[in-house]
mmCIF file of the N, C-alpha and C atoms, coordinates in Angstrom:
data_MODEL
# 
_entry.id   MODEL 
# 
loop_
_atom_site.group_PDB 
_atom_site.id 
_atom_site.type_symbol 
_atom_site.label_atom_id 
_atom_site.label_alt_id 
_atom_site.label_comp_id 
_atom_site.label_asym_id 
_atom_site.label_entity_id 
_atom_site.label_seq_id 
_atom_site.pdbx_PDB_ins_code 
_atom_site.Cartn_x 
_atom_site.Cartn_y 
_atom_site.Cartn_z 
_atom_site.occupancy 
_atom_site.B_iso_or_equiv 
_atom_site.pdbx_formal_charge 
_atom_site.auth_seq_id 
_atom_site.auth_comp_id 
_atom_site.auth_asym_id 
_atom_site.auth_atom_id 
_atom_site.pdbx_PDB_model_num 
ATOM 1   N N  . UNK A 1 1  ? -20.892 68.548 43.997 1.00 0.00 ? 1  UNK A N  1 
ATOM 2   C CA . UNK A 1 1  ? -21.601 68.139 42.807 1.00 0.00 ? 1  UNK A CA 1 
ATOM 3   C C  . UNK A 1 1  ? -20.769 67.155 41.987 1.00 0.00 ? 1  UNK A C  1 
ATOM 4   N N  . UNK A 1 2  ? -19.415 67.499 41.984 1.00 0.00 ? 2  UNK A N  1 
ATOM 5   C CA . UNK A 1 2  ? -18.509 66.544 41.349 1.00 0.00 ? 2  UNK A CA 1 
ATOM 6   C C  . UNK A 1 2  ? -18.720 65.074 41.543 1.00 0.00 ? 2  UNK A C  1 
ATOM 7   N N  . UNK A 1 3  ? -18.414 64.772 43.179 1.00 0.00 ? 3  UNK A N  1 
ATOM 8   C CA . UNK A 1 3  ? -18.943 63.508 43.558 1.00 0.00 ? 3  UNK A CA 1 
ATOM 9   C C  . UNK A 1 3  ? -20.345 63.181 43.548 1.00 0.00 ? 3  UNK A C  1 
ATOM 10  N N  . UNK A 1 4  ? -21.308 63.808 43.007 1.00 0.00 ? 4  UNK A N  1 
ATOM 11  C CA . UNK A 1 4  ? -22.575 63.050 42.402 1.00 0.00 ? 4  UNK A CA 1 
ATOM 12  C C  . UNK A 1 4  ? -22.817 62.515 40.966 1.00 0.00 ? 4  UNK A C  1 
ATOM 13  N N  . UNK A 1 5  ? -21.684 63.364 40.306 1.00 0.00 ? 5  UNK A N  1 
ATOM 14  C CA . UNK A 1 5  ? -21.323 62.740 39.121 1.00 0.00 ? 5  UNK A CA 1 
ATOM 15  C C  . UNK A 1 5  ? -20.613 61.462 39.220 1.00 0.00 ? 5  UNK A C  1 
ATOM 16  N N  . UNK A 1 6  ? -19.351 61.401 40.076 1.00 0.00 ? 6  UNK A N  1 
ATOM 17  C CA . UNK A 1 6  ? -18.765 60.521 40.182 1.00 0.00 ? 6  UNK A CA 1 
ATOM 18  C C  . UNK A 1 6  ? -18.984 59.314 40.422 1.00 0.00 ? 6  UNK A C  1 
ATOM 19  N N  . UNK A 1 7  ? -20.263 59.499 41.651 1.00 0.00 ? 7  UNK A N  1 
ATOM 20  C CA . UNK A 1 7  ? -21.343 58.123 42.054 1.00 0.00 ? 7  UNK A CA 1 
ATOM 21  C C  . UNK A 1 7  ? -21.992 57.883 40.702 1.00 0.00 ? 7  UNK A C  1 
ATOM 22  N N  . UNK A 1 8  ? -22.717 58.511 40.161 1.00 0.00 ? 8  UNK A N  1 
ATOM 23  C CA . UNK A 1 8  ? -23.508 58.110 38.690 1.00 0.00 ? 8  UNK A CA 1 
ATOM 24  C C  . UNK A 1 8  ? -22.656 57.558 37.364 1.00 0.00 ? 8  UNK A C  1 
ATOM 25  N N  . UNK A 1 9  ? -21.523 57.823 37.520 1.00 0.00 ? 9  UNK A N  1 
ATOM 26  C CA . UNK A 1 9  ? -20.550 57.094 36.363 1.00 0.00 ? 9  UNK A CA 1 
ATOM 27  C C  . UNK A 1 9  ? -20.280 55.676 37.614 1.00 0.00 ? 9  UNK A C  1 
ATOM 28  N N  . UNK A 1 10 ? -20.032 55.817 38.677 1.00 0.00 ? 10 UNK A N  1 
ATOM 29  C CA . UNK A 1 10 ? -19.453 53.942 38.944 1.00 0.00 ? 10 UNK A CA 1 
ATOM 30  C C  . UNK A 1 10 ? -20.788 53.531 39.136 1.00 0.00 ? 10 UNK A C  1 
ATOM 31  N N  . UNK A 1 11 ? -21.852 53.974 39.591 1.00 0.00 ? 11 UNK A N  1 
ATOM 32  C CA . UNK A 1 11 ? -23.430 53.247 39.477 1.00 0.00 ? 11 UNK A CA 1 
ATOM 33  C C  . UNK A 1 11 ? -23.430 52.779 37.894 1.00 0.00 ? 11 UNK A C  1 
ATOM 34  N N  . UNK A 1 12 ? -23.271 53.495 37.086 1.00 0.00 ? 12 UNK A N  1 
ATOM 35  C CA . UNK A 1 12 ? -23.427 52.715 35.637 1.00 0.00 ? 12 UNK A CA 1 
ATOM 36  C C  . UNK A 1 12 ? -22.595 51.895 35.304 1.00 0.00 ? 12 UNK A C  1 
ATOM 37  N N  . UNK A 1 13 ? -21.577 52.121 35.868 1.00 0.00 ? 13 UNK A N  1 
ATOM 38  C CA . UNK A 1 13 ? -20.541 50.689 35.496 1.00 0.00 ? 13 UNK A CA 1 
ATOM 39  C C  . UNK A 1 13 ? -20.506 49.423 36.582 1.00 0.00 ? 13 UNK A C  1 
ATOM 40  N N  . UNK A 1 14 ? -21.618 49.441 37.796 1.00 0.00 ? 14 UNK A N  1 
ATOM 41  C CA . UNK A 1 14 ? -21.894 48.177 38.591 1.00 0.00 ? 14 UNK A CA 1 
ATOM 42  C C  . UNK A 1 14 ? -22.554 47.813 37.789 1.00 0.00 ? 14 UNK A C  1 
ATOM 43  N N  . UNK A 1 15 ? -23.595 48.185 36.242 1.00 0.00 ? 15 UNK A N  1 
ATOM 44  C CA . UNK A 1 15 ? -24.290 46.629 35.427 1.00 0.00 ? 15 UNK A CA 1 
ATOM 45  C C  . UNK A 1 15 ? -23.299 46.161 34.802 1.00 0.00 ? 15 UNK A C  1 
ATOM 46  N N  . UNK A 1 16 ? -23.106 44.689 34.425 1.00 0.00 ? 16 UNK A N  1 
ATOM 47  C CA . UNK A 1 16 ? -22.507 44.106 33.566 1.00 0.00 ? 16 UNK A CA 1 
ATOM 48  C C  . UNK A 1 16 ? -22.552 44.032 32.542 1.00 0.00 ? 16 UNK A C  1 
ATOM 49  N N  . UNK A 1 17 ? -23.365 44.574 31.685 1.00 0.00 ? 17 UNK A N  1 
ATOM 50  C CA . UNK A 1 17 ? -23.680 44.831 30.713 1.00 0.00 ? 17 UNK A CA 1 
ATOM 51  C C  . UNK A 1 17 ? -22.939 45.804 29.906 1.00 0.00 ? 17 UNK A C  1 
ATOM 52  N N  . UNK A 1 18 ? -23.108 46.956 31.148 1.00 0.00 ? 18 UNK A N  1 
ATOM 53  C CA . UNK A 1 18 ? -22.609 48.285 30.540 1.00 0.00 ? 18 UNK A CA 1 
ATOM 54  C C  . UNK A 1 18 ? -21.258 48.240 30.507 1.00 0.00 ? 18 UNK A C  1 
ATOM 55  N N  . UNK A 1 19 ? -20.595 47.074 32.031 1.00 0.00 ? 19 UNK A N  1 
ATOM 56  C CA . UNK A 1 19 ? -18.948 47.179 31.839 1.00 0.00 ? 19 UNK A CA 1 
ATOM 57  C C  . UNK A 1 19 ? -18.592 46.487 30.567 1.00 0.00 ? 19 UNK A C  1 
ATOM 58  N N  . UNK A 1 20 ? -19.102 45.488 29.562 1.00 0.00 ? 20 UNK A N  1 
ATOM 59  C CA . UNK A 1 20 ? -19.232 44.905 28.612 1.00 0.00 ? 20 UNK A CA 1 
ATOM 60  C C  . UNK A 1 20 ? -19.041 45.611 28.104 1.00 0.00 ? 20 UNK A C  1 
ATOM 61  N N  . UNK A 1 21 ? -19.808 46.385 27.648 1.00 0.00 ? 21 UNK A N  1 
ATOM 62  C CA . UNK A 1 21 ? -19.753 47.171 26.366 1.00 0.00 ? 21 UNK A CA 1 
ATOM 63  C C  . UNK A 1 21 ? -18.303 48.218 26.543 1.00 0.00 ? 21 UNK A C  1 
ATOM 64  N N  . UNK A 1 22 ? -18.178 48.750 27.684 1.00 0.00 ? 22 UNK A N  1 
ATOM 65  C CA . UNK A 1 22 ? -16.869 50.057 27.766 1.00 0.00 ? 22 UNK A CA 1 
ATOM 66  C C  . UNK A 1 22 ? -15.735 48.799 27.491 1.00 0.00 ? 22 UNK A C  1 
ATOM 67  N N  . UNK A 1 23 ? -15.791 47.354 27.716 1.00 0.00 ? 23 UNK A N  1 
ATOM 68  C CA . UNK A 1 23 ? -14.389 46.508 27.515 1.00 0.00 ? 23 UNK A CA 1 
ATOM 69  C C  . UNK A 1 23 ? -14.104 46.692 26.359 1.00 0.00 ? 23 UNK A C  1 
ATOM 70  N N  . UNK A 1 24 ? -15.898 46.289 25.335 1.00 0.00 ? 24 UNK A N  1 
ATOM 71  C CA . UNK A 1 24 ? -15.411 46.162 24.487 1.00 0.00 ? 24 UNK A CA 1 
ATOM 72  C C  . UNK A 1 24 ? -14.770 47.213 23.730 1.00 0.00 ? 24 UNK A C  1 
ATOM 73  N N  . UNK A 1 25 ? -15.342 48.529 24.017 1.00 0.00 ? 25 UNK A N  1 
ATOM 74  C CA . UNK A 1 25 ? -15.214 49.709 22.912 1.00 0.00 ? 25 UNK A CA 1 
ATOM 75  C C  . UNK A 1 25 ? -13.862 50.435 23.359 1.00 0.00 ? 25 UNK A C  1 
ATOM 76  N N  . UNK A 1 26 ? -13.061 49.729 24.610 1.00 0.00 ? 26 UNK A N  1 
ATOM 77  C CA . UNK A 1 26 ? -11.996 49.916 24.732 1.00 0.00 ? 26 UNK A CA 1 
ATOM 78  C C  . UNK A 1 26 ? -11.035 49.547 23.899 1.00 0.00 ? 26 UNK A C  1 
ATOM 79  N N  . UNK A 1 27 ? -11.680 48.284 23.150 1.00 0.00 ? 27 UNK A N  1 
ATOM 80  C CA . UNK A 1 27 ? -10.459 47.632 22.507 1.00 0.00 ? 27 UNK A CA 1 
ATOM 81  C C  . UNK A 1 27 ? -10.724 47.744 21.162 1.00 0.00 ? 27 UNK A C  1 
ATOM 82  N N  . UNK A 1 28 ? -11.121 49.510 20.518 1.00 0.00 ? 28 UNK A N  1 
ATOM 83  C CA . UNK A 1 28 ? -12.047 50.232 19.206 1.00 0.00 ? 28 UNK A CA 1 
ATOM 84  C C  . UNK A 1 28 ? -13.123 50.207 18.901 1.00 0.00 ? 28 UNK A C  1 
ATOM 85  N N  . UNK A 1 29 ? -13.399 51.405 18.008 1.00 0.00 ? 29 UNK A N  1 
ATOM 86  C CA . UNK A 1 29 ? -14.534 51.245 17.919 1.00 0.00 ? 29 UNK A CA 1 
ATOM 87  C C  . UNK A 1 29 ? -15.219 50.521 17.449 1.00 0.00 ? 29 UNK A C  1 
ATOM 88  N N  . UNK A 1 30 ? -16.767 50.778 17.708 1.00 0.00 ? 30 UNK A N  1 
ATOM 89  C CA . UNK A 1 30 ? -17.989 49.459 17.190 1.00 0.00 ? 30 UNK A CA 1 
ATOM 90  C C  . UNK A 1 30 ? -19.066 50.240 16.645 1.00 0.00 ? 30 UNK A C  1 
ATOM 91  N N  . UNK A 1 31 ? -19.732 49.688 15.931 1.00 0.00 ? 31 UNK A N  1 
ATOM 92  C CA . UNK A 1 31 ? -20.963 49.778 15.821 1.00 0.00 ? 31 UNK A CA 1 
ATOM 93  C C  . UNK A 1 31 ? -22.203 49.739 16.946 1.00 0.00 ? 31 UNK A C  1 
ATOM 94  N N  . UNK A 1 32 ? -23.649 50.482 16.504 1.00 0.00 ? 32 UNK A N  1 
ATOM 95  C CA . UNK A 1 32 ? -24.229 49.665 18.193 1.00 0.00 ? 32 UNK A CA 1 
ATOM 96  C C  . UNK A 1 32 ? -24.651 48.165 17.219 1.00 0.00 ? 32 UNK A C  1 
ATOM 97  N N  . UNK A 1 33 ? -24.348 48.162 15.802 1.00 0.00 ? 33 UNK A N  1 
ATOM 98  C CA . UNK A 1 33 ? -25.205 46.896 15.376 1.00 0.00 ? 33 UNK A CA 1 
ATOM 99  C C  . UNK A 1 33 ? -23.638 45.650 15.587 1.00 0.00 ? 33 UNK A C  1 
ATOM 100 N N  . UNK A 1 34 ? -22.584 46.690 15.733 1.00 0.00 ? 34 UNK A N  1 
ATOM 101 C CA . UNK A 1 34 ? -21.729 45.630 16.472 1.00 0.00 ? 34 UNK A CA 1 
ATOM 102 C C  . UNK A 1 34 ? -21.999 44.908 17.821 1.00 0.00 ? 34 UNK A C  1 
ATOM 103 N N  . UNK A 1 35 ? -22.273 45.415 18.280 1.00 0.00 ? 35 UNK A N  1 
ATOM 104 C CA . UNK A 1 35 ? -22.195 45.614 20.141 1.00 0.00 ? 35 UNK A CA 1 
ATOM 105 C C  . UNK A 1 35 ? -23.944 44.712 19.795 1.00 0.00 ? 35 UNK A C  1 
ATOM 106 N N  . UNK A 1 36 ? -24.209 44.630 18.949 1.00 0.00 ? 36 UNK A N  1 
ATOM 107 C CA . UNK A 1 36 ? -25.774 43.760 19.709 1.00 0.00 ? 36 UNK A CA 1 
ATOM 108 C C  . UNK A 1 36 ? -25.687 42.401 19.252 1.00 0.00 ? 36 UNK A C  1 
ATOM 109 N N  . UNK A 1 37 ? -24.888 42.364 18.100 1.00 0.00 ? 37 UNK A N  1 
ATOM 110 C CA . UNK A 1 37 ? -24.897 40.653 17.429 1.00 0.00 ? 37 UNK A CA 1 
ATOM 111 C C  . UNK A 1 37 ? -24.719 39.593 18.676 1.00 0.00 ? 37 UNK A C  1 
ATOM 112 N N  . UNK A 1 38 ? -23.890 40.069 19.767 1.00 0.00 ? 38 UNK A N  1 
ATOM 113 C CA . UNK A 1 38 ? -23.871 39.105 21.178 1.00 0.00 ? 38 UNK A CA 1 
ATOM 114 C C  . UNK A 1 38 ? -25.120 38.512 21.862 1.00 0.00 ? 38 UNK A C  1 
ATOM 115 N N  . UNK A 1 39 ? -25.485 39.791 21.866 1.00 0.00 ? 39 UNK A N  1 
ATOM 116 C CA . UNK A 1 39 ? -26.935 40.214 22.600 1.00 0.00 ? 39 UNK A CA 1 
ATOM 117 C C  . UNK A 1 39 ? -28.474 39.301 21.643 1.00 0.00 ? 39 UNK A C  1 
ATOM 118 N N  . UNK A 1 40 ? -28.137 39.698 20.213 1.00 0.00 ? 40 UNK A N  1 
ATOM 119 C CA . UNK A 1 40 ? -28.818 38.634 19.098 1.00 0.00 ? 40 UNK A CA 1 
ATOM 120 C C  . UNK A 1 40 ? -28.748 37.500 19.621 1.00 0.00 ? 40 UNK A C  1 
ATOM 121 N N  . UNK A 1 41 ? -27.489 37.117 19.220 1.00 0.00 ? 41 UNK A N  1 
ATOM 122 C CA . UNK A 1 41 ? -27.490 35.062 19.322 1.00 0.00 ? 41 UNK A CA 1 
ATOM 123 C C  . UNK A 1 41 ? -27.923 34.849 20.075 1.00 0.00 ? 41 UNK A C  1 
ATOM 124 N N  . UNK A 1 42 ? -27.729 35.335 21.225 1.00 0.00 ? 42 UNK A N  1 
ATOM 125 C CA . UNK A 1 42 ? -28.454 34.815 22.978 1.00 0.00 ? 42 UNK A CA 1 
ATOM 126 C C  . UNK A 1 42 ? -29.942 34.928 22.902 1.00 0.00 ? 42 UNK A C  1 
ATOM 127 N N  . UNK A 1 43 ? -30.314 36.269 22.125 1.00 0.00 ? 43 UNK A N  1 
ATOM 128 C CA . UNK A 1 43 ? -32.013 36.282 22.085 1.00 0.00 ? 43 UNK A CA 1 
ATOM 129 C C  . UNK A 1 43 ? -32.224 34.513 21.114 1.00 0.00 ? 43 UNK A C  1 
ATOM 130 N N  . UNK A 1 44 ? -32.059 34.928 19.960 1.00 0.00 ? 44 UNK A N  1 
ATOM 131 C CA . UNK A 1 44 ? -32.125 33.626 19.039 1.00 0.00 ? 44 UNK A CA 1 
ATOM 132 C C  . UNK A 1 44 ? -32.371 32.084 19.797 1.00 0.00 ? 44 UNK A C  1 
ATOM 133 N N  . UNK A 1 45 ? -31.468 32.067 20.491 1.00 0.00 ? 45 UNK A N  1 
ATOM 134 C CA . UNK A 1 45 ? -31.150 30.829 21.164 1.00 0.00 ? 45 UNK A CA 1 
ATOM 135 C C  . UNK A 1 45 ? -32.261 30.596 22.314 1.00 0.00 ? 45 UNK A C  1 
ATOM 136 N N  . UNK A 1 46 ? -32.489 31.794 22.927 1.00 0.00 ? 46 UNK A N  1 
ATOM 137 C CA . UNK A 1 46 ? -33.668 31.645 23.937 1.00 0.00 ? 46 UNK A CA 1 
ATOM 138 C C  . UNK A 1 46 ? -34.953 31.274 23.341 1.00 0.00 ? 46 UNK A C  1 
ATOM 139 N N  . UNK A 1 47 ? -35.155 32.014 22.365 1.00 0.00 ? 47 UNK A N  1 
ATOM 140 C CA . UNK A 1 47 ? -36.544 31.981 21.399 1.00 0.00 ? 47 UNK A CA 1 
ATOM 141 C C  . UNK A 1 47 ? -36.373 30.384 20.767 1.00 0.00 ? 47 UNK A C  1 
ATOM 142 N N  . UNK A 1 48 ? -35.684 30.114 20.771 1.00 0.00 ? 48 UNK A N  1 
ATOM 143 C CA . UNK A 1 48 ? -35.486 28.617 20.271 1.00 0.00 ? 48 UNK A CA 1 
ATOM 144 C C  . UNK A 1 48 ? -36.420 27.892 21.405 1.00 0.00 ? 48 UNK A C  1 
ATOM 145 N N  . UNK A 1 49 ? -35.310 27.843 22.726 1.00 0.00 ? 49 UNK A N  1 
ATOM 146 C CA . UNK A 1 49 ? -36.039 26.775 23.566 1.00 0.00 ? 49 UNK A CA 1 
ATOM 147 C C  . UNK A 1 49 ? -37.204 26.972 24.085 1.00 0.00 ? 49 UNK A C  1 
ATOM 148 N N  . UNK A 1 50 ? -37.599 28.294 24.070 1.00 0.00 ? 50 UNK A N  1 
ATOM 149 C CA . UNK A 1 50 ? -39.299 28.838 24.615 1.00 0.00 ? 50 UNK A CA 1 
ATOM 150 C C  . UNK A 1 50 ? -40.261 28.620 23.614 1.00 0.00 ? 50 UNK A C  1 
ATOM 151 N N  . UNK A 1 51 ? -39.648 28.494 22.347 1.00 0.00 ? 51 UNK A N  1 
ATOM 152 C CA . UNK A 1 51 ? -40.737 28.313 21.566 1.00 0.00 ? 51 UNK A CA 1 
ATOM 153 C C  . UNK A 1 51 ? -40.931 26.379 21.805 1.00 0.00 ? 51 UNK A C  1 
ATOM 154 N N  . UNK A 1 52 ? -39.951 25.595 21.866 1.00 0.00 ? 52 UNK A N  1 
ATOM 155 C CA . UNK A 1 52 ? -40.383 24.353 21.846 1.00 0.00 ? 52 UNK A CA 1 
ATOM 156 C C  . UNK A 1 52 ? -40.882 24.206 23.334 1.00 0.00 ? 52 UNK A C  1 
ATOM 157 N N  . UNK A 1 53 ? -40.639 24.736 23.990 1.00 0.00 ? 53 UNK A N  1 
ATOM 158 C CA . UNK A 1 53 ? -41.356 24.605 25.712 1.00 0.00 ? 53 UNK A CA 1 
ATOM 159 C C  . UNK A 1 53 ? -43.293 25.060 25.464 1.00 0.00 ? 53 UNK A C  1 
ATOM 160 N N  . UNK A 1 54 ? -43.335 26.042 24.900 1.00 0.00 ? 54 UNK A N  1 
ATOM 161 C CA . UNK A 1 54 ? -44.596 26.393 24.784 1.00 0.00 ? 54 UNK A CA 1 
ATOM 162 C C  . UNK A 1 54 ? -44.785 25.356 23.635 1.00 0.00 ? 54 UNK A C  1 
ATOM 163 N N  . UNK A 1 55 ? -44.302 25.082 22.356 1.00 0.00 ? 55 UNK A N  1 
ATOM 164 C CA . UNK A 1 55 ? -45.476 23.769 21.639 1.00 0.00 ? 55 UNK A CA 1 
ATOM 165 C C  . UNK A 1 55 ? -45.548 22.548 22.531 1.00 0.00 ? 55 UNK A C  1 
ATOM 166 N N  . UNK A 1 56 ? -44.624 22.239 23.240 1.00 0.00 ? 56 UNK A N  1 
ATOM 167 C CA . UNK A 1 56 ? -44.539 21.148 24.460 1.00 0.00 ? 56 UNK A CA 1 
ATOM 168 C C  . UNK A 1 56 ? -45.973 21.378 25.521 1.00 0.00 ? 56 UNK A C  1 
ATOM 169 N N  . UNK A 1 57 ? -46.110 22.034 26.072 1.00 0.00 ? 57 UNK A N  1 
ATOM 170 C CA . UNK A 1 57 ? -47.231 22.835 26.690 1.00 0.00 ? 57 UNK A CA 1 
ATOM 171 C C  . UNK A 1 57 ? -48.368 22.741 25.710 1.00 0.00 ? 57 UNK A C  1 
ATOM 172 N N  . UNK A 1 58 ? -48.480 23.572 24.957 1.00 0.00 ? 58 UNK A N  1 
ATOM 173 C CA . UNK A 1 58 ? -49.474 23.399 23.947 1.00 0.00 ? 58 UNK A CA 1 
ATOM 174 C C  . UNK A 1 58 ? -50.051 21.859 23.833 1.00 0.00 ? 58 UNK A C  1 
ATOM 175 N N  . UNK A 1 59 ? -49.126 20.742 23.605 1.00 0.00 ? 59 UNK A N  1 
ATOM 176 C CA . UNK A 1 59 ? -49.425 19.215 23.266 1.00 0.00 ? 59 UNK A CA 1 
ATOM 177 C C  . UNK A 1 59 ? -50.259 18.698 24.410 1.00 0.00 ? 59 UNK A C  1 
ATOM 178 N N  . UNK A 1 60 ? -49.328 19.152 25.574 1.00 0.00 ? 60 UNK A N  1 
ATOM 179 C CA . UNK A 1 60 ? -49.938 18.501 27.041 1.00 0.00 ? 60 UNK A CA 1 
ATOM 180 C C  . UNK A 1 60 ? -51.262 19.336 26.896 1.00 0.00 ? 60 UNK A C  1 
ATOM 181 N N  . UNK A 1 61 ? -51.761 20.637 26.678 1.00 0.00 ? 61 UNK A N  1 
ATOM 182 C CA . UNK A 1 61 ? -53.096 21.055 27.663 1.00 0.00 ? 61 UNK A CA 1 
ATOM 183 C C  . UNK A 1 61 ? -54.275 20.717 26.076 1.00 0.00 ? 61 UNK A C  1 
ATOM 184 N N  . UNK A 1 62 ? -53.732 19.848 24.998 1.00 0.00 ? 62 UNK A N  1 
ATOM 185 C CA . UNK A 1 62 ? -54.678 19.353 23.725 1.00 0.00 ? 62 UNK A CA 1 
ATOM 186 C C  . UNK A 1 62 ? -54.630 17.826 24.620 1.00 0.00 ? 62 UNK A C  1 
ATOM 187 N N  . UNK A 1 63 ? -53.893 17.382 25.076 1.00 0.00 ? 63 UNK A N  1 
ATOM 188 C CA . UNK A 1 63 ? -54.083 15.721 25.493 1.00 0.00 ? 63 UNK A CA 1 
ATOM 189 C C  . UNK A 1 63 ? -54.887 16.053 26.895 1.00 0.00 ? 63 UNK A C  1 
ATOM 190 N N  . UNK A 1 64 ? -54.635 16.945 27.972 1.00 0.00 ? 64 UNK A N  1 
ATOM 191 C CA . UNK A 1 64 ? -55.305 17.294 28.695 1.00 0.00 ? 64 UNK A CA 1 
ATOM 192 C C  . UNK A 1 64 ? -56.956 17.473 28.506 1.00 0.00 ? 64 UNK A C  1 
ATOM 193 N N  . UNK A 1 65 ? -57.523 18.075 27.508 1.00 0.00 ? 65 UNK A N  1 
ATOM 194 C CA . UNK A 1 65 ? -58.535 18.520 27.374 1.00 0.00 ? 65 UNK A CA 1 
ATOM 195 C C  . UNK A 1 65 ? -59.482 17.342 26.414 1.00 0.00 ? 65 UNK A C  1 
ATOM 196 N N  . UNK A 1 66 ? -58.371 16.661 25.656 1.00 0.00 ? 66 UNK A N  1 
ATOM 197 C CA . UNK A 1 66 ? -58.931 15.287 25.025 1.00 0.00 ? 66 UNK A CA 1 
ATOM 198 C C  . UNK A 1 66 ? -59.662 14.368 26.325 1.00 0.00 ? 66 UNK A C  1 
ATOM 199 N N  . UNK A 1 67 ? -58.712 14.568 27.785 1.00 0.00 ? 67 UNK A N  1 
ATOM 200 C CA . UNK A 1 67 ? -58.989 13.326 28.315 1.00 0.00 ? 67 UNK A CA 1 
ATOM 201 C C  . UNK A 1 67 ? -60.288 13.588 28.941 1.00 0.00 ? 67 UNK A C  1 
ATOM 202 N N  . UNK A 1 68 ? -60.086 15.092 29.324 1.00 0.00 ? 68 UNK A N  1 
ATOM 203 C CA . UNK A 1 68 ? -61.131 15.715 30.333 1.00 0.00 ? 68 UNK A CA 1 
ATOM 204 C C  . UNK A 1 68 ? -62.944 15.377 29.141 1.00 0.00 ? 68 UNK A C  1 
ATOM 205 N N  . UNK A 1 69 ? -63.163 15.474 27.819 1.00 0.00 ? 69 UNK A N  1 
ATOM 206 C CA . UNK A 1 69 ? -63.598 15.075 27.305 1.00 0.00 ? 69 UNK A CA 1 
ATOM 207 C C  . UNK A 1 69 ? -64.233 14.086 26.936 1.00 0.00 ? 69 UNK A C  1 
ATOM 208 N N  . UNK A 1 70 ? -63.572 13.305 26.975 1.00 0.00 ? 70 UNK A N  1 
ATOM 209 C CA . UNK A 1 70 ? -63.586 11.332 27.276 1.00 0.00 ? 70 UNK A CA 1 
ATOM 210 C C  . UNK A 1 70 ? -63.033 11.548 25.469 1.00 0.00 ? 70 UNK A C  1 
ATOM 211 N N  . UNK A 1 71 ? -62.416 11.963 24.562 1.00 0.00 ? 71 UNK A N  1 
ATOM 212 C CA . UNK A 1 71 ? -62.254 11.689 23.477 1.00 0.00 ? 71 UNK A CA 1 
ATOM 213 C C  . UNK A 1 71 ? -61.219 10.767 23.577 1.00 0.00 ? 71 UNK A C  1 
# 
């Protein structure tokens, strides 16, 4: 039983994520609202370029539908 524990602690530490987080909280403690501000900016930054990809999209299928129109 020991070694089924043992597999389930290194299975959780093959995500990168999770070894992330044990680096960091190795080097003291955190907050989890510490441990997410990383995880934030990266969302932030994504939502940035998806939002101008979809108004980009948006423009093309209004000029699309102008042409299909004859407007």
């Amino acid at each position: 039983m020991e070694s089924d524990r043992l597999s389930l602690i290194f299975a959780a530490l093959a995500d990168p994520t999770r070894r992330g987080i044990v680096t960091r909280l190795a080097g003291g403690e955190a907050t989890v609202k510490e441990l997410a501000d990383e995880a934030d900016a990266w969302i932030e930054g994504s939502r940035a370029i998806w939002e101008g990809r979809i108004e980009r999209l948006d423009e093309h299928l209004k000029e699309l539908n102008r042409d299909a129109s004859g407007d």
